[in-house]
C-alpha positions in Angstrom: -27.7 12.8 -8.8 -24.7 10.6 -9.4 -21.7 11.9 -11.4 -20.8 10.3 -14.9 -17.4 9.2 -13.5 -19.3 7.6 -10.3 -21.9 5.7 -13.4 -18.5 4.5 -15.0 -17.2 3.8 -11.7 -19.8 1.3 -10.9 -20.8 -0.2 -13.7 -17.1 -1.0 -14.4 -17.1 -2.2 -11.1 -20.1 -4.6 -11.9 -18.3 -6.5 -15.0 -15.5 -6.9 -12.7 -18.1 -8.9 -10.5 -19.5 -11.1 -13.4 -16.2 -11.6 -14.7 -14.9 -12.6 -11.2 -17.7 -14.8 -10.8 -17.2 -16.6 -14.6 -13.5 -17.3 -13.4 -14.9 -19.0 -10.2 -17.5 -20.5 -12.2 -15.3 -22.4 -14.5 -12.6 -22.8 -11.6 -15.3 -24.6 -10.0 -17.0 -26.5 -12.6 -14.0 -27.7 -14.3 -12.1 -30.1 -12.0 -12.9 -33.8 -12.8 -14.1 -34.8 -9.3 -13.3 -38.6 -10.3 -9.2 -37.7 -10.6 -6.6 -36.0 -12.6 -5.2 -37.5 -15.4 -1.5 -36.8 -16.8 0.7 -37.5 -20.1 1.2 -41.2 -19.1 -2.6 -41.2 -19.0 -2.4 -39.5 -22.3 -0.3 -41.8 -23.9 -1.9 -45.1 -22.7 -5.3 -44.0 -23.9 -3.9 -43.4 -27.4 -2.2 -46.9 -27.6 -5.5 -48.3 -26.0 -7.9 -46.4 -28.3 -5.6 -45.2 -31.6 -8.4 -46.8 -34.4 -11.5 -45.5 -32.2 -9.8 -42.0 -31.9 -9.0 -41.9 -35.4 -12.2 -42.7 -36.3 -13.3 -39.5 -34.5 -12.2 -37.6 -37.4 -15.2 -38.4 -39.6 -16.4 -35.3 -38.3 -14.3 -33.9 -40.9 -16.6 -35.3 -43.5 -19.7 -34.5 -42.0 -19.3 -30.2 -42.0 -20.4 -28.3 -44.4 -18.0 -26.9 -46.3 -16.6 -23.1 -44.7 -17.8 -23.9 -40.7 -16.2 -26.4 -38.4 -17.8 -27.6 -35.1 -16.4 -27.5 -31.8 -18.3 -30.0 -29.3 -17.7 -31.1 -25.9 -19.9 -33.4 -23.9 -19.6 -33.3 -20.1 -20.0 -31.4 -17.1 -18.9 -28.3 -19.2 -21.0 -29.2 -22.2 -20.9 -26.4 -25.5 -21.6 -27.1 -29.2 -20.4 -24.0 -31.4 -19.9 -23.6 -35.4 -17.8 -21.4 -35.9 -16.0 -19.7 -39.7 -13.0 -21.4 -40.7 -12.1 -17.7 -41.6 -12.5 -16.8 -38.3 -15.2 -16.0 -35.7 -17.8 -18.3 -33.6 -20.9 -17.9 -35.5 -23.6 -19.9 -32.9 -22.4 -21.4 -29.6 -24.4 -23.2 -27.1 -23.7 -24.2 -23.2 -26.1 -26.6 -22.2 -25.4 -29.5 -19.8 -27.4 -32.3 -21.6 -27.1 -30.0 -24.7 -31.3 -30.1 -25.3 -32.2 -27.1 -26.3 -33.8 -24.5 -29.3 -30.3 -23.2 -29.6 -28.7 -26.8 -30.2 -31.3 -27.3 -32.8 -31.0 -24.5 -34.7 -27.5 -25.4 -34.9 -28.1 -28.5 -35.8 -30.3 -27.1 -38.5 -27.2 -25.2 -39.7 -24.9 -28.3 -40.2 -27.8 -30.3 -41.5 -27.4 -32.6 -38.5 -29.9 -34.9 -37.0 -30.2 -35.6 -32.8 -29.0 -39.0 -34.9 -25.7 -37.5 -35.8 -24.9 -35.9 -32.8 -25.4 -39.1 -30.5 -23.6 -41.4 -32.9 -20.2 -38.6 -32.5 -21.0 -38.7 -29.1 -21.0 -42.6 -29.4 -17.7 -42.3 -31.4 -15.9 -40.0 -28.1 -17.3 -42.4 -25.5 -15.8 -45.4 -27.2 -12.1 -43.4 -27.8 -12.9 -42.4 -23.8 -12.3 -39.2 -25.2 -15.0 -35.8 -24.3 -14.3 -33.4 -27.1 -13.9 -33.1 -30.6 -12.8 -29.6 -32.7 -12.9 -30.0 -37.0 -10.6 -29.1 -39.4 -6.4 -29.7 -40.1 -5.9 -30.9 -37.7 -8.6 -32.4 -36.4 -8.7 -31.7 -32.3 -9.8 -34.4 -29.5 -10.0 -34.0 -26.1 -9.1 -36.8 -24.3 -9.7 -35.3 -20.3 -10.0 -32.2 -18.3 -7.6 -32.6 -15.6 -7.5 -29.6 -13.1 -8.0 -26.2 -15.1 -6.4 -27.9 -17.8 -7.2 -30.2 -20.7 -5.5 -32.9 -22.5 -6.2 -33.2 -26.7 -4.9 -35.7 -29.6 -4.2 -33.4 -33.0 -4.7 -35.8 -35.8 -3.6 -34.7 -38.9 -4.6 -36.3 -42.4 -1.6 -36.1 -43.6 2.1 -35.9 -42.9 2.7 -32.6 -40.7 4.8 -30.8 -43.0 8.4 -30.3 -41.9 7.7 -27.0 -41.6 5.0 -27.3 -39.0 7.1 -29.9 -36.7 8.9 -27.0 -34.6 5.8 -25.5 -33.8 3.9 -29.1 -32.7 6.7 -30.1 -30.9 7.8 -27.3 -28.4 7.8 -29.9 -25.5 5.3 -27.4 -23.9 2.5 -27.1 -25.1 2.5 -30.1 -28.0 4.6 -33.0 -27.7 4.9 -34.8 -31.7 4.3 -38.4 -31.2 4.3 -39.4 -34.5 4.0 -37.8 -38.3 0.3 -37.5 -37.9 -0.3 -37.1 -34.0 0.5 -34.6 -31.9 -0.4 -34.3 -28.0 -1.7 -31.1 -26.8 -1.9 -29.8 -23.7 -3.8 -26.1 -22.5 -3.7 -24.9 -18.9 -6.8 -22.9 -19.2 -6.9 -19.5 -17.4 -5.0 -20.1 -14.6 -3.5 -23.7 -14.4 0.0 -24.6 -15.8 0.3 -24.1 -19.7 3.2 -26.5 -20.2 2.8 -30.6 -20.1 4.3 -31.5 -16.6 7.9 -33.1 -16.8 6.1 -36.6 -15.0 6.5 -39.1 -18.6 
């Protein structure tokens, strides 16, 4: 008979495994074979595509109030609602994004297939993969390594007390009163913008 501390031993030892395995998983899965993009890529996409991006941000509209969405289409395709107080409520990873658990969610935002092609529609024509509700509203331009790229647009203004915080010249670059440029590392790549403008 094995020991209690030789159980803990080895099933702490097999989430270890599956957690190794989700890291090389996503390391994997996330590179954009195609190439690697950087802020100058960020920046001419914006001046290429600033009304279709903007227009993104109908998603806003279309939410029901208390929930936000979270989409990306893609290689690492999710769709998630989650509280605006907090907490993913239903999340689904699905590469074409066809399934009982997209519908239910669906269901929950009182969403057609309709309305989730035309926001897909809306990304494809910003060349844009991602879109996150809320103030402000998140776009994500590109994966690029383990990272990813994102446009903040905000409805308003940013307050002057927010402009320290979305323009740390890490992270988020401002680019003008109501965009900022994002960039997150991931797990393992770099977490700051790279000094190439």
């Amino acid at each position: 008979m094995i020991a209690p501390l030789k159980w803990m031993a080895i099933i702490t030892s097999g989430i270890v495994g599956l957690y190794i395995v989700y890291i090389v998983y996503l390391f994997c899965f996330s590179f954009d074979s195609d190439r690697t993009y950087s802020m100058p890529d960020l920046i001419d996409n914006y001046k290429a595509n600033e009304i279709r991006i903007e227009r993104v941000t109908f998603v806003n509209n279309i939410v029901p109030p208390g929930v936000g969405v979270d989409i990306e289409f893609g290689k690492l395709s999710h769709f998630a609602i989650f509280y605006k107080k907090g907490g993913t409520k239903y999340c689904d990873w699905d590469g074409e994004l066809k399934s009982p658990k997209t519908d239910s969610i669906l269901q929950r935002l009182h969403w057609s297939r309709g309305d989730l092609k035309a926001l897909k529609q809306q990304l494809d024509a910003a060349n844009c993969i991602s879109v996150r509700s809320g103030e402000p509203c998140q776009i994500g331009f590109k994966r690029s390594g383990m990272g990813m790229y994102f446009y903040n647009i905000f409805s308003n203004p940013i307050a002057d007390s927010l402009k320290s915080r979305y323009n740390d010249s890490c992270n988020y670059i401002l680019y003008s009163d109501k965009v900022v440029f994002e960039y997150d590392g991931g797990i393992i790549g770099p977490h700051c913008f790279s000094k190439e403008k």
